[in-house]
DSSP file (Angstrom, degrees, kcal/mol; ACC not computed):
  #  RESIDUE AA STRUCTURE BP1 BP2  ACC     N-H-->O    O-->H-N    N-H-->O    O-->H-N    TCO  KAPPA ALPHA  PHI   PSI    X-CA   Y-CA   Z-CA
    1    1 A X     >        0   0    0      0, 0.0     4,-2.0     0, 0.0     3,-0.1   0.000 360.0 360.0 360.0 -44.6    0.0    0.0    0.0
    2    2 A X  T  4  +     0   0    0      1,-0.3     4,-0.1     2,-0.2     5,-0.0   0.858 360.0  63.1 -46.3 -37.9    3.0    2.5    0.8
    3    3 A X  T  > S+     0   0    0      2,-0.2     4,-1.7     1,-0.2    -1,-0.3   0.645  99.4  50.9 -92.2 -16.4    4.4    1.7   -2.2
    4    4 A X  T >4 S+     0   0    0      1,-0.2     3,-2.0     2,-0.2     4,-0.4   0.916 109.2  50.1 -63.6 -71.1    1.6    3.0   -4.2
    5    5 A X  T 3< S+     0   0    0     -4,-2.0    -2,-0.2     1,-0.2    -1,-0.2   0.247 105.1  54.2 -65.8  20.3    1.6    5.8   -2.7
    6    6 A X  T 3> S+     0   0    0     -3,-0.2     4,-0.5    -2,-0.1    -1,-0.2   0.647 109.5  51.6 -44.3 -65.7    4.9    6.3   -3.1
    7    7 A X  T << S+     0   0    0     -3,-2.0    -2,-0.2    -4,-1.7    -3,-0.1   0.448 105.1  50.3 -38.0 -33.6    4.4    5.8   -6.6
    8    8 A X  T  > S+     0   0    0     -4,-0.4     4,-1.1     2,-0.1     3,-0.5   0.565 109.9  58.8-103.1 -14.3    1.5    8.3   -7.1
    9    9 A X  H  > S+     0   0    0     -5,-0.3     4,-0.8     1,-0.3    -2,-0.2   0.809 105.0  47.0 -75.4 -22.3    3.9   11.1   -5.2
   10   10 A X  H  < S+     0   0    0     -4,-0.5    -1,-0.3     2,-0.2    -2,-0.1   0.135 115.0  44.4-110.2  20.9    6.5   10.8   -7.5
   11   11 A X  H  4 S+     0   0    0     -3,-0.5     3,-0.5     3,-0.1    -2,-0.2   0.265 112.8  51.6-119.2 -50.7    4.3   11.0  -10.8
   12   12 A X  H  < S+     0   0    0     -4,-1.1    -2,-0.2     1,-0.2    -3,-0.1   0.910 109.3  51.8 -69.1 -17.6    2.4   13.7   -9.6
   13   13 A X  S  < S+     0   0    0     -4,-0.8    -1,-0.2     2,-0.1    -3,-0.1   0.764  78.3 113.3 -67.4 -30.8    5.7   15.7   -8.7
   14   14 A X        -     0   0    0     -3,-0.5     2,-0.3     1,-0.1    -3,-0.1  -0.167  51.4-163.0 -78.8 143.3    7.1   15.4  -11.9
   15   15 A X        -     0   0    0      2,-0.0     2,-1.3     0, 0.0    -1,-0.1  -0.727  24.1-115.2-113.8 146.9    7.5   19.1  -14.0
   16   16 A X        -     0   0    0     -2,-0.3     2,-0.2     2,-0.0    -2,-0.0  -0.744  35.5-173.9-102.9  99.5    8.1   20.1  -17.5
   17   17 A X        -     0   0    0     -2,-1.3     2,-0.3     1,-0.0    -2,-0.0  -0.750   4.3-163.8 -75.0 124.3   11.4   21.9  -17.8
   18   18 A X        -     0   0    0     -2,-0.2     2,-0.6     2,-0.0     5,-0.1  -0.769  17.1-121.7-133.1 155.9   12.5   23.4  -20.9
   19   19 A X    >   -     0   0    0     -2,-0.3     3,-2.4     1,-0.1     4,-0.5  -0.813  36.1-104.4 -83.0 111.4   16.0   24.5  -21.8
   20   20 A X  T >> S+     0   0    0     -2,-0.6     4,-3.6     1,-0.3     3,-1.6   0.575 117.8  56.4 -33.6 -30.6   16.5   27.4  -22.5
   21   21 A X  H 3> S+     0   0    0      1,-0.3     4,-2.5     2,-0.2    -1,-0.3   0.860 113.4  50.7 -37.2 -49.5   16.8   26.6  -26.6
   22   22 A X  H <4 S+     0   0    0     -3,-2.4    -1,-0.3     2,-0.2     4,-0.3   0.260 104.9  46.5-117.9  -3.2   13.7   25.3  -26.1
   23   23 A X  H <> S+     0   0    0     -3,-1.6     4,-2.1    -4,-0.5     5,-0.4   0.722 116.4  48.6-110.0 -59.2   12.1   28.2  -24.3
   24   24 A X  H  X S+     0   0    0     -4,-3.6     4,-2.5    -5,-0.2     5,-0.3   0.950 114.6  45.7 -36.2 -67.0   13.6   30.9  -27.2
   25   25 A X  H >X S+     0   0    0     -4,-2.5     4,-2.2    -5,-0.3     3,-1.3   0.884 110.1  51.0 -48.8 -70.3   12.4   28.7  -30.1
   26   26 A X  H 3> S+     0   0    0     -4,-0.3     4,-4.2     1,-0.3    -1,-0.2   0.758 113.7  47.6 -19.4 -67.5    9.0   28.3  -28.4
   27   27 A X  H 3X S+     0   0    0     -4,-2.1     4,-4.4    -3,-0.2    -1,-0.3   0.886 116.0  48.8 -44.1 -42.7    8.7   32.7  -28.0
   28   28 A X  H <X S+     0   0    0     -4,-2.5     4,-2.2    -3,-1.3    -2,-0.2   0.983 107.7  44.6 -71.4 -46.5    9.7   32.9  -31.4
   29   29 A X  H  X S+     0   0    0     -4,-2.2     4,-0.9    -5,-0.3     3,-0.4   0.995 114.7  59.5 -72.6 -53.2    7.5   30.6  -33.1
   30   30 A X  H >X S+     0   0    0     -4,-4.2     4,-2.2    -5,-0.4     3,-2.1   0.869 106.6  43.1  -9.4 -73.8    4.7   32.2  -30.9
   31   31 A X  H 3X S+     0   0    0     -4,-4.4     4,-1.6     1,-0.3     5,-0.2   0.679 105.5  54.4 -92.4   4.0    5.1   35.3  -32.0
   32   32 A X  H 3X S+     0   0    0     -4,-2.2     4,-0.6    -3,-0.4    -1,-0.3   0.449 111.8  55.6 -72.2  -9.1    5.4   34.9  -35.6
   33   33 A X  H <X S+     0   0    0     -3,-2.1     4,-2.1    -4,-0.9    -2,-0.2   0.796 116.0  31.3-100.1 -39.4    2.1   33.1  -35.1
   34   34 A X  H  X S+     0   0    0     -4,-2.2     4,-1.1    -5,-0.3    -2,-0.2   0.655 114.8  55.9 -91.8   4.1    0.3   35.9  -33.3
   35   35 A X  H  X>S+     0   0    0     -4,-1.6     4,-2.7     2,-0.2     5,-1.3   0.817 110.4  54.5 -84.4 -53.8    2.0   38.8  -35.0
   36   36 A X  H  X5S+     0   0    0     -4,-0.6     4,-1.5    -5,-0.2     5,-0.5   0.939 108.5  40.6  -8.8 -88.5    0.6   36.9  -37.9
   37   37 A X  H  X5S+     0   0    0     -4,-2.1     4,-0.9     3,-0.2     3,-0.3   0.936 125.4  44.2 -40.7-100.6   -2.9   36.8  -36.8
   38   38 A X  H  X5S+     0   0    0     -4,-1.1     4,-0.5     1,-0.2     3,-0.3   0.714 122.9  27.9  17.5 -85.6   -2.3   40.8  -35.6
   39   39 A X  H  X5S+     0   0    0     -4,-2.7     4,-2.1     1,-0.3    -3,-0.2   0.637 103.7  70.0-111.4 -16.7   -0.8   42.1  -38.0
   40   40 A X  H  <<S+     0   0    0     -4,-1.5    -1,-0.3    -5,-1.3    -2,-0.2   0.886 100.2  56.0 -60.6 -30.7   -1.6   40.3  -41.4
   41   41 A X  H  < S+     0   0    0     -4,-0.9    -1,-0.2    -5,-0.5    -2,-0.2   0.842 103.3  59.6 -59.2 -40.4   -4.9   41.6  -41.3
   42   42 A X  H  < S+     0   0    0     -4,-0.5    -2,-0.2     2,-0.1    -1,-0.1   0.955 106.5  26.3 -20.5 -97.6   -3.5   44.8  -41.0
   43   43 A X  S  < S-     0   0    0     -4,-2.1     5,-0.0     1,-0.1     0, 0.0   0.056  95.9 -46.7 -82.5-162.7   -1.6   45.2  -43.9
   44   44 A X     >  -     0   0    0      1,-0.1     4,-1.3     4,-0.0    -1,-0.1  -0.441  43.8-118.8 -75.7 161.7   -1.2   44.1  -47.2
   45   45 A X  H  > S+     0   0    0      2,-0.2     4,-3.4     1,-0.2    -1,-0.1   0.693 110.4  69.6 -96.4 -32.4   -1.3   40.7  -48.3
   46   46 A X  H  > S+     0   0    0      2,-0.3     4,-1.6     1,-0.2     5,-0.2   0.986 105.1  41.7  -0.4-106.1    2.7   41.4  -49.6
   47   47 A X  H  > S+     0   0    0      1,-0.2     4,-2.3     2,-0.2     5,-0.2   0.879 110.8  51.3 -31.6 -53.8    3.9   41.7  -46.1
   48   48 A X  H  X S+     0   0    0     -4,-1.3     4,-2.6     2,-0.2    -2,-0.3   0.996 108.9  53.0 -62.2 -45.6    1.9   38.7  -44.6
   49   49 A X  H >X S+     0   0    0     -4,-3.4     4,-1.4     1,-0.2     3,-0.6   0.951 114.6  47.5 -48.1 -67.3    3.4   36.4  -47.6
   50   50 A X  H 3X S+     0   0    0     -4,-1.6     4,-1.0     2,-0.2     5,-0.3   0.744 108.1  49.3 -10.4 -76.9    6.9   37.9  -46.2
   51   51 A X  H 3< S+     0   0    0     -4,-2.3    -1,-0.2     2,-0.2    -2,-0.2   0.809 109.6  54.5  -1.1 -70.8    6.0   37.2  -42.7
   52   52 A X  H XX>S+     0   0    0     -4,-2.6     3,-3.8    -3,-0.6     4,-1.5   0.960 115.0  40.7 -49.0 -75.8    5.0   33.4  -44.0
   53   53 A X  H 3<5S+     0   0    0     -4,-1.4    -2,-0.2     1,-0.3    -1,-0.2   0.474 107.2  59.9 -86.9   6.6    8.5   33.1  -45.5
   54   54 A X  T 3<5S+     0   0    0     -4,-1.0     4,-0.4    -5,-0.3    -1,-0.3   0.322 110.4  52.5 -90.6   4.6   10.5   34.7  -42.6
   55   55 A X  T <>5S+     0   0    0     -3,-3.8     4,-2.8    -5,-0.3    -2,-0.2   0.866 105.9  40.3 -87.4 -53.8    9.0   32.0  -40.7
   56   56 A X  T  <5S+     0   0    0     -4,-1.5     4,-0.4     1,-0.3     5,-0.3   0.668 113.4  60.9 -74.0 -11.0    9.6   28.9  -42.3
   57   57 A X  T  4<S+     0   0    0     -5,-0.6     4,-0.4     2,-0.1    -1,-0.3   0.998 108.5  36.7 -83.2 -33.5   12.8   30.3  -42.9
   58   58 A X  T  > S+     0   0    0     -4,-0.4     4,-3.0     2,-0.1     5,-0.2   0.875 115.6  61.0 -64.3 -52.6   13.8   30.9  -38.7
   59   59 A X  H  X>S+     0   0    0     -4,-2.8     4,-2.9     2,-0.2     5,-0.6   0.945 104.0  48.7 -38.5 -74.6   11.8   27.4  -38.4
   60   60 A X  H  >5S+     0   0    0      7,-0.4     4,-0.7    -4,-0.4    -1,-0.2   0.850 115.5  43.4  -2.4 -64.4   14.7   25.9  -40.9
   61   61 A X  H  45S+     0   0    0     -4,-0.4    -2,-0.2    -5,-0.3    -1,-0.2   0.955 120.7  35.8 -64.9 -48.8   17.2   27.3  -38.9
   62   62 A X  H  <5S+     0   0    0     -4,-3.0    -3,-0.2     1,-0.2    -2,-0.2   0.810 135.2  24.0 -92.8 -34.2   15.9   26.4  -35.3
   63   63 A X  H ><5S-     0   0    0     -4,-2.9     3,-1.6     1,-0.3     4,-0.4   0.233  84.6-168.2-120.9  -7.2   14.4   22.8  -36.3
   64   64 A X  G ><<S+     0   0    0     -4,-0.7     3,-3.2    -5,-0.6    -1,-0.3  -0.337  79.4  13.9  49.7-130.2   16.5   21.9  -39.6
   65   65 A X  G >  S+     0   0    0      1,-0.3     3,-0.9     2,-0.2    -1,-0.2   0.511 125.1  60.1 -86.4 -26.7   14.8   19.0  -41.1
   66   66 A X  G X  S+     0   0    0     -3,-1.6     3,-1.5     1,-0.2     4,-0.5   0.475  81.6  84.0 -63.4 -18.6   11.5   19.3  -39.0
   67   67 A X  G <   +     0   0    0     -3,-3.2    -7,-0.4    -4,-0.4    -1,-0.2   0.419  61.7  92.2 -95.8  33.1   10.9   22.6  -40.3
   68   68 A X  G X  S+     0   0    0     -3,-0.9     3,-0.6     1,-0.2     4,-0.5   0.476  71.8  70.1 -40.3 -25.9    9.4   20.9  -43.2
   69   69 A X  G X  S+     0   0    0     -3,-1.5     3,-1.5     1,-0.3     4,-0.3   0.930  90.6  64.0 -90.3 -52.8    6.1   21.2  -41.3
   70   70 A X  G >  S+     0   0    0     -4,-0.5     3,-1.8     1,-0.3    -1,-0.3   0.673  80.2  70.2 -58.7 -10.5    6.1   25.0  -41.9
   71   71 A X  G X  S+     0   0    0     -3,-0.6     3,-2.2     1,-0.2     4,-0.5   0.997  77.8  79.9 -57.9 -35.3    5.9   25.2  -45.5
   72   72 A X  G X  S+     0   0    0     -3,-1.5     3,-0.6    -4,-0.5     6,-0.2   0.737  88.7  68.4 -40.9 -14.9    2.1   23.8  -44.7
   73   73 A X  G <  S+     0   0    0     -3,-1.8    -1,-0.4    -4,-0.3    -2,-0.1   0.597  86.4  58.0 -58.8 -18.8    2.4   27.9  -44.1
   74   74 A X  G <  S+     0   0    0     -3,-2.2     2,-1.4     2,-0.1    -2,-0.2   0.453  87.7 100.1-132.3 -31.1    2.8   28.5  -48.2
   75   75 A X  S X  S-     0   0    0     -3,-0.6     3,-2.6    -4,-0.5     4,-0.2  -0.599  85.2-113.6-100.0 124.2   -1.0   26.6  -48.8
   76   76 A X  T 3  S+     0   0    0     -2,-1.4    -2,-0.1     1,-0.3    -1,-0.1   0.335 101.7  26.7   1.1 115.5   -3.9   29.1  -49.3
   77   77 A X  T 3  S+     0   0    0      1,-0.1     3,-0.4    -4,-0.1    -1,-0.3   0.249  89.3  98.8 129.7 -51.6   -6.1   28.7  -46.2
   78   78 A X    X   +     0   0    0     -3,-2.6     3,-4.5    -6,-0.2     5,-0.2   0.629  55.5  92.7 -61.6 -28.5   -3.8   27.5  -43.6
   79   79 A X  T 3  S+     0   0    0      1,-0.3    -1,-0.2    -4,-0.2   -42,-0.1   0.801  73.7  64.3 -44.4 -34.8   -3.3   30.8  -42.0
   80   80 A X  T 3  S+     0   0    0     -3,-0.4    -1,-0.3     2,-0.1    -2,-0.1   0.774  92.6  76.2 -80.3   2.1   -5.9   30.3  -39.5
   81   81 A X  S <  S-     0   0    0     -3,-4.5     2,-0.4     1,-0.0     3,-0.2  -0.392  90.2-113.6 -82.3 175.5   -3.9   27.3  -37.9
   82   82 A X    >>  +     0   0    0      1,-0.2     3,-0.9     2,-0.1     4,-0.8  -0.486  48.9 163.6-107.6  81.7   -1.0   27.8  -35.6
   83   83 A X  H >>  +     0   0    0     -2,-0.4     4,-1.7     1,-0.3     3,-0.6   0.780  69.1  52.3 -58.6 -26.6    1.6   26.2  -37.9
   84   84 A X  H 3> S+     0   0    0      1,-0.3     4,-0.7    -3,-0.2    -1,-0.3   0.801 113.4  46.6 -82.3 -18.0    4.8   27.5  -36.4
   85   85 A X  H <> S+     0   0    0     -3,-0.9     4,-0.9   -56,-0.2    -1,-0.3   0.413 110.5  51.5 -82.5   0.4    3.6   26.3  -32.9
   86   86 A X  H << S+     0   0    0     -4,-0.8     4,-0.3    -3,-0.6    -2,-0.2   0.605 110.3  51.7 -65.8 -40.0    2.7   22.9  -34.4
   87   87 A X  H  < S+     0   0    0     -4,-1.7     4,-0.5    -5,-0.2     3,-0.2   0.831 109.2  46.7  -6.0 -70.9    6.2   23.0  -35.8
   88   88 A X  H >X S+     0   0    0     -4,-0.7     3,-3.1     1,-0.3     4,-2.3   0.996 110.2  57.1 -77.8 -61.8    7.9   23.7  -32.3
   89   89 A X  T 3< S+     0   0    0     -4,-0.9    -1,-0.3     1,-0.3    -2,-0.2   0.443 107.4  45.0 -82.3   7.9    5.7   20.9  -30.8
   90   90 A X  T 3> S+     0   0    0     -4,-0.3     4,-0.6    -3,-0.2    -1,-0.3   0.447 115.3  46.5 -86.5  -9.2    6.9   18.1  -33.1
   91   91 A X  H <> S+     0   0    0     -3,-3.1     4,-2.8    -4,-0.5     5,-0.2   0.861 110.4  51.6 -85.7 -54.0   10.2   18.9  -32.9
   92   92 A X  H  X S+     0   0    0     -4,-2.3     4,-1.9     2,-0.2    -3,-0.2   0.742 117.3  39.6 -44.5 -24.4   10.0   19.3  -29.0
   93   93 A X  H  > S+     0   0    0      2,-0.2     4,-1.2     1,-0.2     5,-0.4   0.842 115.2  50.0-101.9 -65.4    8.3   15.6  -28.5
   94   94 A X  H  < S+     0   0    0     -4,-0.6     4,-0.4     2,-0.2    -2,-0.2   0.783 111.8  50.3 -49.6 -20.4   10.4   14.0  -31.1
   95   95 A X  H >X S+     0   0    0     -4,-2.8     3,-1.9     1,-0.2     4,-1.9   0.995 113.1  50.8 -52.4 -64.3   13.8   15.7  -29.2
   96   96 A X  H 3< S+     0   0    0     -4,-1.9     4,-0.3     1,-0.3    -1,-0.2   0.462 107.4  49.3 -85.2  12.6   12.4   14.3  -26.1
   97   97 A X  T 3< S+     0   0    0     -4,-1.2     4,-0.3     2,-0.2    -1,-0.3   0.316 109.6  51.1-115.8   9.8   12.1   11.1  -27.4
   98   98 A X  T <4 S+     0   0    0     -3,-1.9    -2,-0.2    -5,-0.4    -3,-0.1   0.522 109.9  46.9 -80.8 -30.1   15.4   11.0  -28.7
   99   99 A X  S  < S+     0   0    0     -4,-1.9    -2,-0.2     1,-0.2    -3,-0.2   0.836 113.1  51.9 -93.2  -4.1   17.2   12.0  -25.7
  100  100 A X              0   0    0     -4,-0.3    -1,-0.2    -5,-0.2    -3,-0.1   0.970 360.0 360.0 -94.5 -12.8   15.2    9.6  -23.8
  101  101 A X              0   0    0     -4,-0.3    -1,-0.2    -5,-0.0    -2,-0.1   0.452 360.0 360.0 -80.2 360.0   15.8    6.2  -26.0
C-alpha cells in the first residue's frame, strides 16, 4: 500500500522543464504566429506572404529538417492554424524522445 503511494507522489511531482533553446524557439514561433494573426490583417497581403516566408525560414534554422512542417504555411487557407507552434511541438516531443531512447 505505501508503495503506491509512493508511486502516485513521485508522478504527480514530476515538471516540465524546458532549456533554455527550447524556451527561445517556443517565444519565437509564438510570436510569428500571433503577429501573424495581428498584423496580417492589417496590412497588405505582400507583407503577410513575407512574414510566412520569414517564418519557415527561422523554423529551418531552429528545427532543420523538421521545419518541413512550416511550408504547410505557403498553402492558401492554412493561416488560420498555428503552424509555427505545431512546428515547435513536433520537434519538442520527437527531441524528447530522442534524448530519452
Amino acid at each position: 500500500m505505501n508503495s503506491l503511494l509512493s508511486r502516485d507522489r513521485t508522478r504527480s511531482s514530476q515538471y516540465v522543464v524546458f532549456t533554455e533553446y527550447e524556451l527561445l524557439s517556443l517565444v519565437i514561433c509564438i510570436t510569428l504566429d500571433v503577429s501573424e494573426y495581428i498584423v496580417a490583417i492589417l496590412l497588405l497581403p505582400v507583407v503577410g506572404d513575407l512574414l510566412d516566408v520569414f517564418g519557415i525560414i527561422m523554423c529551418f534554422v531552429l528545427f532543420r529538417l523538421i521545419g518541413i512542417i512550416s511550408l504547410f504555411e505557403l498553402v492558401p487557407g492554412v493561416d488560420v492554424f498555428p503552424v509555427f507552434i505545431i512546428t515547435w511541438l513536433s520537434w519538442y516531443f520527437i527531441r524528447r524522445r530522442r534524448l530519452i531512447w
